[in-house]
C-alpha positions in Angstrom: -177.4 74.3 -49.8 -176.4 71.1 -51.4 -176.4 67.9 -49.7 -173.2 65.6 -48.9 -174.3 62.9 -50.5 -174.7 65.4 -54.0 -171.3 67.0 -53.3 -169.9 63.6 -53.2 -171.8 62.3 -56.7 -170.7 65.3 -58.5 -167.4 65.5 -57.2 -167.0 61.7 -58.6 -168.1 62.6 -62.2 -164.8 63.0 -63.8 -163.9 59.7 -62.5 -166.8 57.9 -63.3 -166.7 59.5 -67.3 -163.0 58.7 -67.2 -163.4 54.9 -66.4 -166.1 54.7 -68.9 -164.3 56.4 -71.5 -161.1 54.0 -70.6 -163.7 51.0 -70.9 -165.3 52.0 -73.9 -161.7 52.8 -75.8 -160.7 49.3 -74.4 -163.7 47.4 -76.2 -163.1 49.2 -79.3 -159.5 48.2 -79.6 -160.7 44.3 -78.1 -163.2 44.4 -81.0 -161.5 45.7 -83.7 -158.0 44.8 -85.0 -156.2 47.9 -86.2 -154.7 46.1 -89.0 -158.0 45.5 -90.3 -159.9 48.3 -89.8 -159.3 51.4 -91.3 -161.1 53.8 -89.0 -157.7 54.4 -86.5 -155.6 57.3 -87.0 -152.6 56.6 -88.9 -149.4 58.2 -87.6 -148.3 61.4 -89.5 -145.1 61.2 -89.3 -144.9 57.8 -90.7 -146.9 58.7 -93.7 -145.1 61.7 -94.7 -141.3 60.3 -93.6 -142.0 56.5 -93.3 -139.8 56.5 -90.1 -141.7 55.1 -87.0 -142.1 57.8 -84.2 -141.9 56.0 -80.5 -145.7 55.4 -81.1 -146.0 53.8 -83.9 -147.7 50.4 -82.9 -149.1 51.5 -80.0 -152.7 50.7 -81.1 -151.7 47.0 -82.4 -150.2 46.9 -78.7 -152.8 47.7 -76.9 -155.3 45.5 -78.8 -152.6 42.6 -78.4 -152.4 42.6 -74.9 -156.6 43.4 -74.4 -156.3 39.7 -76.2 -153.4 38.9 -73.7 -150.4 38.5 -76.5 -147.3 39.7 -74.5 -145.0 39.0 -76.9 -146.9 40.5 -80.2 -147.5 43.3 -77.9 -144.2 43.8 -77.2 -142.9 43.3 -81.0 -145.6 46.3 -81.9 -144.2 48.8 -79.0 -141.7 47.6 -76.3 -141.8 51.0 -74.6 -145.3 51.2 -74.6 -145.5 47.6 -72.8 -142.2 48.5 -70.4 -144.5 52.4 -69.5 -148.1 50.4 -69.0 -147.0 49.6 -65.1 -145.6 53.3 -64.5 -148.7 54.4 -66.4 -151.3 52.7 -64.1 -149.0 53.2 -61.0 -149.6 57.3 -62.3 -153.4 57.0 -63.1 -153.9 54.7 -59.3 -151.6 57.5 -57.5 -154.1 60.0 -59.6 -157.0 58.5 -58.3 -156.7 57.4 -55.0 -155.2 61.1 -53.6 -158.1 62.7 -55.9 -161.0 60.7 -54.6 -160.2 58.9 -50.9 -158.2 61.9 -49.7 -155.0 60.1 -48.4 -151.4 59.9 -50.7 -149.6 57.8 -51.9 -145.7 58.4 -52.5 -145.1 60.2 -55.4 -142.8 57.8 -57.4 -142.2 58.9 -61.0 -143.3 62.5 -60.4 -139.8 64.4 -60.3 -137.7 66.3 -63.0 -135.3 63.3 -63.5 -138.2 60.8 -64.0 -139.5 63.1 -66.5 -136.4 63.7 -68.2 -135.4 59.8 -68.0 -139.0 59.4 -69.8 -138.4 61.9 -72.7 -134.9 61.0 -73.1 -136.4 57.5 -74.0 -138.8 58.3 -76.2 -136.4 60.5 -78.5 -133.6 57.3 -78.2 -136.3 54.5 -78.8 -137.5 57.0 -82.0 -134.2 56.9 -83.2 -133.1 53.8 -82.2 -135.9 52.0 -83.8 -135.4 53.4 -87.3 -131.6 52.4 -87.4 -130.8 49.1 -89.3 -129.8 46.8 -87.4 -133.1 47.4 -84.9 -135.4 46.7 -87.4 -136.8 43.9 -84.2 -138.0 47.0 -82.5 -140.4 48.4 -85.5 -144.0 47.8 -85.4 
């Protein structure tokens, strides 16, 4: 029979690989600037249309605001800065109920969140490709 204090390492693995993966991906993007390196994946759909999904930027985002540039993060991806907070409020709610067995309310996890969150993706897709928006391309 295993042990408590083994039951408790291996039921923390996924959390421990997942923060190490989400520290690892974050050095990479500190290190190296996407718009001079070519090793990130470009965006398909910009390379075969050349109209900017709701994505497209996201990796000069993230390595903007890893260098703490609000404002040329913002100019890459505006929804991506405006999601972060409901993104980490998500991955915290994740974590905590997972690993210290209490729960936290379960803002942002409903039908009309989720339909709020898709219906701004396809209108910040479209929206950004329109002229007159040309502020909110990356």
């Amino acid at each position: 029979m295993a042990s408590a204090t083994s039951r408790f390492a291996v039921h923390r693995l996924p959390l421990a690989a997942g923060l190490l993966a989400g520290l690892a991906g974050a050095v990479v993007f500190w290190a190296f600037d996407p718009d001079q390196n070519g090793f990130y994946p470009r965006c398909t759909l910009h390379s075969l249309t050349g109209l900017d999904c709701p994505g497209c930027g996201s990796q000069r985002a993230v390595h903007c605001l890893l260098h703490g540039e609000l404002a040329a993060a913002v100019s890459a991806n505006a929804l991506l800065v405006l999601l972060l907070p409901v993104a980490a409020w998500l991955l915290l709610r994740l974590a905590i109920n997972r690993y210290a067995h209490t729960s936290l309310p379960a803002v942002f996890l409903n039908r009309i969140c989720l339909g709020l969150l898709i219906g701004a993706l396809v209108v910040f897709g479209i929206v950004r490709n329109l002229p007159g928006f040309e502020w909110l391309r990356p």
